[in-house]
C-alpha positions as CSV (number, residue, x, y, z in Angstrom):
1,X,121.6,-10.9,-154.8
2,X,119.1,-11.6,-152.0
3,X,119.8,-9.3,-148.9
4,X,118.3,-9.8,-145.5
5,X,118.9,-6.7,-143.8
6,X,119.4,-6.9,-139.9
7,X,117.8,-4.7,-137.8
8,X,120.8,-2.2,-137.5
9,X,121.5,-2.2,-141.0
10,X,118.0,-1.5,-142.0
11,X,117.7,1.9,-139.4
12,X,121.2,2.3,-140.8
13,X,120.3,2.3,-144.6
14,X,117.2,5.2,-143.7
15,X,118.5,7.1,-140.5
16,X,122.7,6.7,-140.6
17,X,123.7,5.9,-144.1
18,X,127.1,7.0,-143.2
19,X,127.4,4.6,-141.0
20,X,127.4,1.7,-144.2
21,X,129.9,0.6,-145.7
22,X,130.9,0.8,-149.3
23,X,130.1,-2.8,-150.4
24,X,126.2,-2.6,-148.6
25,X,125.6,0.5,-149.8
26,X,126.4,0.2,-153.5
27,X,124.1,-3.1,-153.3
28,X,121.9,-1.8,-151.4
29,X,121.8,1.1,-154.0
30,X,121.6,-1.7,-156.6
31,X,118.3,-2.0,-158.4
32,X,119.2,-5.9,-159.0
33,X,119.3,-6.8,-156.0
34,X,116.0,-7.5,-154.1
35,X,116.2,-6.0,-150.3
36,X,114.3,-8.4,-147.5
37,X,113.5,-7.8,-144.2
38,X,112.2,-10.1,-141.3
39,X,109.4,-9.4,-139.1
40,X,112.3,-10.4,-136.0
41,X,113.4,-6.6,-137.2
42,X,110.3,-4.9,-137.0
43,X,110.0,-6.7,-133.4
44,X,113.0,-5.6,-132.1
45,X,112.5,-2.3,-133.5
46,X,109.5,-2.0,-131.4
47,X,111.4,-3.3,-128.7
48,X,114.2,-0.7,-128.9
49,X,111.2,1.8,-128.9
50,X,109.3,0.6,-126.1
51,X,113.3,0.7,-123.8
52,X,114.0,4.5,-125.2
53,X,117.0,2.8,-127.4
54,X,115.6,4.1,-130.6
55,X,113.3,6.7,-131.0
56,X,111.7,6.9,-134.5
57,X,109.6,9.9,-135.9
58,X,106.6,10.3,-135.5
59,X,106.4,6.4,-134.0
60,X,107.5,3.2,-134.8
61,X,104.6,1.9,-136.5
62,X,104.9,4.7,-138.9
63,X,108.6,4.7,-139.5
64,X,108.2,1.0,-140.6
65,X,105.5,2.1,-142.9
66,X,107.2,4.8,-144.4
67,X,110.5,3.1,-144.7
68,X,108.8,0.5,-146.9
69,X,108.1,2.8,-149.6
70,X,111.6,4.5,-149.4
71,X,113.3,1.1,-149.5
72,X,110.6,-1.4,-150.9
73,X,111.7,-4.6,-149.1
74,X,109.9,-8.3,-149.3
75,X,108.8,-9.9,-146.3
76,X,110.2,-13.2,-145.1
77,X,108.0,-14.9,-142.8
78,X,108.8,-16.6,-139.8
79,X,107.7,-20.1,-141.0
80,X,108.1,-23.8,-139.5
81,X,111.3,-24.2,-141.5
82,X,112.9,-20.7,-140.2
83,X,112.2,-22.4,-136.5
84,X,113.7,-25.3,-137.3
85,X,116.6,-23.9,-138.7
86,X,117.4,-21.8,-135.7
87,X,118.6,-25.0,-134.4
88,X,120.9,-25.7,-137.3
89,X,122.9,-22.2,-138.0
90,X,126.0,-22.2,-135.5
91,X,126.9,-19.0,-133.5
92,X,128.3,-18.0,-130.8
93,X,125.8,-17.5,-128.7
94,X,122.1,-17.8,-128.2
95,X,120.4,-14.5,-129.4
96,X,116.7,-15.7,-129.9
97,X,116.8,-12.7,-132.6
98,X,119.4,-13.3,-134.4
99,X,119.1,-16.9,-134.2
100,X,115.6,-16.3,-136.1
101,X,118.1,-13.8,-138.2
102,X,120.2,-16.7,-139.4
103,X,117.9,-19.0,-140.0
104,X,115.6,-17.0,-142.0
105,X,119.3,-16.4,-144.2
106,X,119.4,-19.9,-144.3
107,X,115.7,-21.1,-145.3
108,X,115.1,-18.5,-147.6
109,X,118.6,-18.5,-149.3
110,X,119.1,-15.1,-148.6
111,X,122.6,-13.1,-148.0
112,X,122.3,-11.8,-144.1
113,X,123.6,-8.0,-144.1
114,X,125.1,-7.3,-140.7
115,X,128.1,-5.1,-138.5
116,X,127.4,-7.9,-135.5
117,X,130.3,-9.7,-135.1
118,X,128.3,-12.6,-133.6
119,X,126.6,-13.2,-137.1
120,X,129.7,-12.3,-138.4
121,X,130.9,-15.4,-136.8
122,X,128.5,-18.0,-137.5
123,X,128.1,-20.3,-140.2
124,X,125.6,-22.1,-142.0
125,X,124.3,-19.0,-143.5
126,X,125.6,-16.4,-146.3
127,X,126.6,-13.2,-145.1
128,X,127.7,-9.7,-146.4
129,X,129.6,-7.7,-143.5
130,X,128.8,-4.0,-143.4
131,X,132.9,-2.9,-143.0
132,X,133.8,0.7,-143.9
């Protein structure tokens, strides 16, 4: 399986493990599977640094760095066809985020991994819900 890891569920998986649920952690444990992450995360990571929301040791730029080589995780770039598909996944709401979330789900064929019940909700777009 392909897993696009939202934002939360990536701090999550290296800060809170507790907080995961069976399922995501067992694949997320799963050699098999290969683990993705979008640069919309590491944006809003930096942004939840910047506001005081998250505070990552000893910054953000390093945390990112280092939690690549503890959970090595491809890259899926923000293309033409991610845009376009923001456009195309229905939720409900407007998130920028995790509109580019979605789509990037969508484009690449990947399985979103997400607790956010707007996600949750959408369609167009695989998804493995983080329940415990």
């Amino acid at each position: 399986m392909k897993l696009l890891l939202d934002t939360h569920i990536w701090v999550w998986s290296q800060l809170e493990q507790k907080r995961l649920g069976r399922r995501v952690a067992r694949a997320l444990a799963n050699p098999a599977n290969e683990v993705w992450v979008s640069p919309i995360s590491v944006w809003e990571i930096l942004g939840l640094c910047r506001k005081g929301r998250l505070n990552l040791r000893p910054n953000a730029e390093a945390w990112i760095a280092e939690s690549q080589a503890r959970l090595p995780f491809r890259e899926a770039p923000v293309t033409h066809e991610v845009a376009l598909e923001t456009e195309r996944v229905v939720l409900p709401h407007y998130d920028p985020a995790d509109r580019f979330l979605a789509a990037t789900a969508k484009a690449y064929g990947l399985t979103l991994v997400t607790a956010d019940e707007n996600l949750l909700g959408g369609s167009g777009y695989a998804v493995l819900p983080n329940r415990q």
